[in-house]
TORLO-564474 format. One record per residue (C-alpha): x, y, z; residue in one letter. Coordinates in steps of 0.001 Angstrom, whole numbers, plus 500000, padded with zeros to 6 digits. Example, Ala and Ser with C-alpha at 12.3 -4.5 7.8 and 13.67 -1.06 7.14 Angstrom:
<sites>
<px: 512300	py: 495500	pz: 507800	rest: A>
<px: 513670	py: 498940	pz: 507140	rest: S>
</sites>
This chain:
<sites>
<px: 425416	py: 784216	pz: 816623	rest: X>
<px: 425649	py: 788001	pz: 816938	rest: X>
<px: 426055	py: 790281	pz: 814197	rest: X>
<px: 425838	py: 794305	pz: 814228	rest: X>
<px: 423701	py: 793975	pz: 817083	rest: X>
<px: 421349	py: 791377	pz: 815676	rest: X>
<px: 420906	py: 788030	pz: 817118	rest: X>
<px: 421140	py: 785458	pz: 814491	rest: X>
<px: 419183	py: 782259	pz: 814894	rest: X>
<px: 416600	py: 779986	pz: 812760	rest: X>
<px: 413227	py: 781654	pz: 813095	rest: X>
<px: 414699	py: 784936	pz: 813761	rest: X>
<px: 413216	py: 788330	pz: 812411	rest: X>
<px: 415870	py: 790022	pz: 810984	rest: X>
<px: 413349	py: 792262	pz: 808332	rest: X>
<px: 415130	py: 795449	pz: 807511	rest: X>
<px: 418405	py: 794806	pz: 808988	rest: X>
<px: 421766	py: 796064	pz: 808031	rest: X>
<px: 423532	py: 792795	pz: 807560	rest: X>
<px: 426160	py: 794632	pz: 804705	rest: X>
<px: 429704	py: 792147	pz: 804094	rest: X>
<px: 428630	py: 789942	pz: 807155	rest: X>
<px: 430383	py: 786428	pz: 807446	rest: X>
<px: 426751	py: 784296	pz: 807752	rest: X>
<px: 428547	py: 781317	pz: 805931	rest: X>
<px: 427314	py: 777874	pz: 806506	rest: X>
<px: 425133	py: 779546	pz: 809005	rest: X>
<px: 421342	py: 777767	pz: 809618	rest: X>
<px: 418962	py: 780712	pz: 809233	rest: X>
<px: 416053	py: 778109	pz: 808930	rest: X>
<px: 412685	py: 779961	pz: 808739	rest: X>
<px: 414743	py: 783572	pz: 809237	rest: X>
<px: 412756	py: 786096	pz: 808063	rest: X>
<px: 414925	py: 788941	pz: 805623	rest: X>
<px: 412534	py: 790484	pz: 804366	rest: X>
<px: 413963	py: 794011	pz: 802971	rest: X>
<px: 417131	py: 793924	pz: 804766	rest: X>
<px: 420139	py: 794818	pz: 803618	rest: X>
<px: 422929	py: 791869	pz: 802769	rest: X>
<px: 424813	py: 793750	pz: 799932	rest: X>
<px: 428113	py: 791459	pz: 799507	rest: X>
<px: 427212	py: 788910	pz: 802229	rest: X>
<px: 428901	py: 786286	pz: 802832	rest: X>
<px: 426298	py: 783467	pz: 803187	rest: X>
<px: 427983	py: 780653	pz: 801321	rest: X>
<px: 426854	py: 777342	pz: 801802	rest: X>
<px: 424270	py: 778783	pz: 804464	rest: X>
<px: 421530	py: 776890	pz: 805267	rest: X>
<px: 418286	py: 778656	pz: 804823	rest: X>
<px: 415956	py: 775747	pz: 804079	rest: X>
<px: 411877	py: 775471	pz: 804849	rest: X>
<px: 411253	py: 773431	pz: 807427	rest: X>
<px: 409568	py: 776854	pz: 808713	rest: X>
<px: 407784	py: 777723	pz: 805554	rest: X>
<px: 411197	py: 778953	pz: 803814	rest: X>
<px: 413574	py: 781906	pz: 804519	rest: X>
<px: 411709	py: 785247	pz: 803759	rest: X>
<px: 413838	py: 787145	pz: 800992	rest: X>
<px: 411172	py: 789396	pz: 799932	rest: X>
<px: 412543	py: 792771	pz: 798898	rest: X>
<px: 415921	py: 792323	pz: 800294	rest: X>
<px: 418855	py: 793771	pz: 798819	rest: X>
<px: 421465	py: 790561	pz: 797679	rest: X>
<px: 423719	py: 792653	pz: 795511	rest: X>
<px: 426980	py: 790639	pz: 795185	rest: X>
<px: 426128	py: 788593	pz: 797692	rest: X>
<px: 427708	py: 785231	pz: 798192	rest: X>
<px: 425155	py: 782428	pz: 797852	rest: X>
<px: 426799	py: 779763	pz: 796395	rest: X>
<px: 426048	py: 776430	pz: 797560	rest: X>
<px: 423221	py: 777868	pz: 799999	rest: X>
<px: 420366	py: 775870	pz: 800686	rest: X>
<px: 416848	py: 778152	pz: 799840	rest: X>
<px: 414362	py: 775343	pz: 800135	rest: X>
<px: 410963	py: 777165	pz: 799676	rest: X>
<px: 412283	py: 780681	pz: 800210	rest: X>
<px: 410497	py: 784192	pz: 799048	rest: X>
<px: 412763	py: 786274	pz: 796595	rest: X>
<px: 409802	py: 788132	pz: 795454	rest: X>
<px: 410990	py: 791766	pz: 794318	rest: X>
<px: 414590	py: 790640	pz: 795589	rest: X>
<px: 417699	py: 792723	pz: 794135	rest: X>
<px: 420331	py: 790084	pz: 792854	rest: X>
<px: 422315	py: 792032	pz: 790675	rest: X>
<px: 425908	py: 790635	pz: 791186	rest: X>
<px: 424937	py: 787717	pz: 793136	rest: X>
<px: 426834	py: 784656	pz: 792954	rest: X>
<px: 423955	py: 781835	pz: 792819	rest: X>
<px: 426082	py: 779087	pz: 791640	rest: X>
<px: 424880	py: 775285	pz: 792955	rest: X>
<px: 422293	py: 777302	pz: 794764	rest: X>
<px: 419272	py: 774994	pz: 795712	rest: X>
<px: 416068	py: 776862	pz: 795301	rest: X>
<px: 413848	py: 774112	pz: 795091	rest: X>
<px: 410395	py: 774727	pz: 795726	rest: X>
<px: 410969	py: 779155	pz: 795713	rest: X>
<px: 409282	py: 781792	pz: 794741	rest: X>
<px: 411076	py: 783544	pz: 792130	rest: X>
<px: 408669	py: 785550	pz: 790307	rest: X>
<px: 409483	py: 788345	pz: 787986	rest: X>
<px: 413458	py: 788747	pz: 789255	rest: X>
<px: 415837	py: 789698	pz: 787189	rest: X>
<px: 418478	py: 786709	pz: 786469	rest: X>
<px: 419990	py: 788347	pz: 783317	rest: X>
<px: 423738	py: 787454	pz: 783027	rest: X>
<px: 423668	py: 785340	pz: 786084	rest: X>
<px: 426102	py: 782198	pz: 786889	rest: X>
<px: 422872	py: 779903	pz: 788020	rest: X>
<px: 425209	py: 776857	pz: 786952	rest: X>
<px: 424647	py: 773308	pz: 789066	rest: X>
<px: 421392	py: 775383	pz: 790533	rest: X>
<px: 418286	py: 773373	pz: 792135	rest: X>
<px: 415521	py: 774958	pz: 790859	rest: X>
<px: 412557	py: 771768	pz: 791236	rest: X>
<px: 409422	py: 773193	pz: 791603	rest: X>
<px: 410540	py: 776902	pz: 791870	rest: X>
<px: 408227	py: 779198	pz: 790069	rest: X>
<px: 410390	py: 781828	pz: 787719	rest: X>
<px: 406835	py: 783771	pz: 786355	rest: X>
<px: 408052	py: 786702	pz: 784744	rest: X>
<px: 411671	py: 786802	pz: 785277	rest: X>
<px: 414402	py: 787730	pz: 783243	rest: X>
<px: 416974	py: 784815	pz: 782687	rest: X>
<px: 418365	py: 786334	pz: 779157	rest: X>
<px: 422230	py: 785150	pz: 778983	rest: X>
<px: 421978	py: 783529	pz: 782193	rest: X>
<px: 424252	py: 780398	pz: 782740	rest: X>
<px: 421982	py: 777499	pz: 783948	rest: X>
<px: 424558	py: 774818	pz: 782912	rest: X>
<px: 423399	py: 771622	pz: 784657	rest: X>
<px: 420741	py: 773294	pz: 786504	rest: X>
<px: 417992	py: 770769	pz: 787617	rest: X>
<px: 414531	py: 772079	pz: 786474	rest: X>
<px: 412336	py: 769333	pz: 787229	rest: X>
<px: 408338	py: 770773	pz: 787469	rest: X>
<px: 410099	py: 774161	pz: 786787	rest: X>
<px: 407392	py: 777216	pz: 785911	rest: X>
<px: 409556	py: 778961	pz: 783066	rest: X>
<px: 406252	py: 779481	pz: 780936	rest: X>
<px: 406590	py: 783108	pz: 781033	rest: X>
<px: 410250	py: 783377	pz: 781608	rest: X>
<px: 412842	py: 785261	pz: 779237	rest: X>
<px: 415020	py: 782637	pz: 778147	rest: X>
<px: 416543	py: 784616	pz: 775201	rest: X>
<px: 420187	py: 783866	pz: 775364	rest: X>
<px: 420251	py: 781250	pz: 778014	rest: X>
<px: 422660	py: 778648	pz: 778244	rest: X>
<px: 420522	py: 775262	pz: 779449	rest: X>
<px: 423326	py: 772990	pz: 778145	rest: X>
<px: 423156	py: 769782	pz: 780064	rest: X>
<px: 420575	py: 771146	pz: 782558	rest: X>
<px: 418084	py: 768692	pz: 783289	rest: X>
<px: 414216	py: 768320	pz: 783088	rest: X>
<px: 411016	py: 766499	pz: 783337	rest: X>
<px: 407675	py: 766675	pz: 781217	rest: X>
<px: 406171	py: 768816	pz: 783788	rest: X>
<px: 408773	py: 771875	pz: 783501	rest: X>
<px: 407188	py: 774614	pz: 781765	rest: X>
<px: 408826	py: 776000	pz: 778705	rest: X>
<px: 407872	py: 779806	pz: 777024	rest: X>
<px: 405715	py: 778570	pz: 773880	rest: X>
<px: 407447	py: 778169	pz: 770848	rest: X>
<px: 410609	py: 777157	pz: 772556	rest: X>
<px: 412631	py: 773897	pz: 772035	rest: X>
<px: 414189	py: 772704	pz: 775631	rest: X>
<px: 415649	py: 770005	pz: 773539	rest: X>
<px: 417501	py: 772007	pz: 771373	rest: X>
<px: 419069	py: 774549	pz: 773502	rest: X>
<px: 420580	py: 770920	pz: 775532	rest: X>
<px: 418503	py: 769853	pz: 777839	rest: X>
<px: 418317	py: 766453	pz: 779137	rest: X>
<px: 414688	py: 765183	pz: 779922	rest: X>
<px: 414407	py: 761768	pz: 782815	rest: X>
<px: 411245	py: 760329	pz: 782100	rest: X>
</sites>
């Protein structure tokens, strides 16, 4: 697929590109690497972004109001990321690297987030509404706010100290 000059392809580079209100639905940008480029309102719903390469590099790249509903993330790199606006609903971000991003508001609702590591970030007044968090690092997340109502979990999620998983809704499998 060609986009503003860029050939789009799993395992391409695409770091730094303008990609700005492309159409990269259902797309497979396995192993792609973003890193800082620019996909402000992007369309990249239900694209498939997974890690059979080690995970779609998202480091530093602009996401505002971007599209990602449904998208498959498996493994990727949002490090430093900007997300404000995003649609993430029924994302799967199983196994990504979330770190210190800023979720605060969010729809996250229906999200995979096994094994993704959310060190740091900011998920005040997000909506994670039957989110799966199973081995989940939210240890030194901001969960002020949060709605986790019918989201499900597993001994080994993390949960901020002094807070009560089971009382803000969520279901534990054992």
């Amino acid at each position: 697929m060609e986009v503003n000059g860029y050939t789009i392809k799993p395992g391409a580079n695409l770091s730094g590109a303008n990609l700005s209100r492309t159409m990269l639905g259902k797309a497979d940008l396995n192993g792609v690497n973003l890193s800082g480029a620019y996909l402000r309102g992007a369309n990249l719903y239900q694209a498939q972004l997974p890690g059979d390469r080690g995970g779609a590099d998202f480091s530093g790249t602009l996401l505002s109001g971007a599209d990602l509903t449904g998208a498959d993330l498996t493994g990727a790199d949002l490090t430093k990321a900007h997300l404000s606006g995003a649609n993430l609903a029924r994302v799967c971000l199983y196994k990504a690297k979330l770190m210190g991003l800023d979720f605060a508001e969010m729809d996250l609702s229906g999200a995979d987030f096994r094994g993704a590591n959310f060190s740091g970030a900011d998920l005040s007044g997000a909506d994670l509404r039957g989110a799966w968090l199973f081995g989940t690092g939210l240890a030194t997340a901001n969960l002020k706010g949060t709605d986790l109502l019918a989201a499900t979990a597993i001994r080994s999620t993390r949960w901020p100290e002094g807070f009560d998983p089971r009382a803000a809704g969520v279901i534990f499998e054992d």
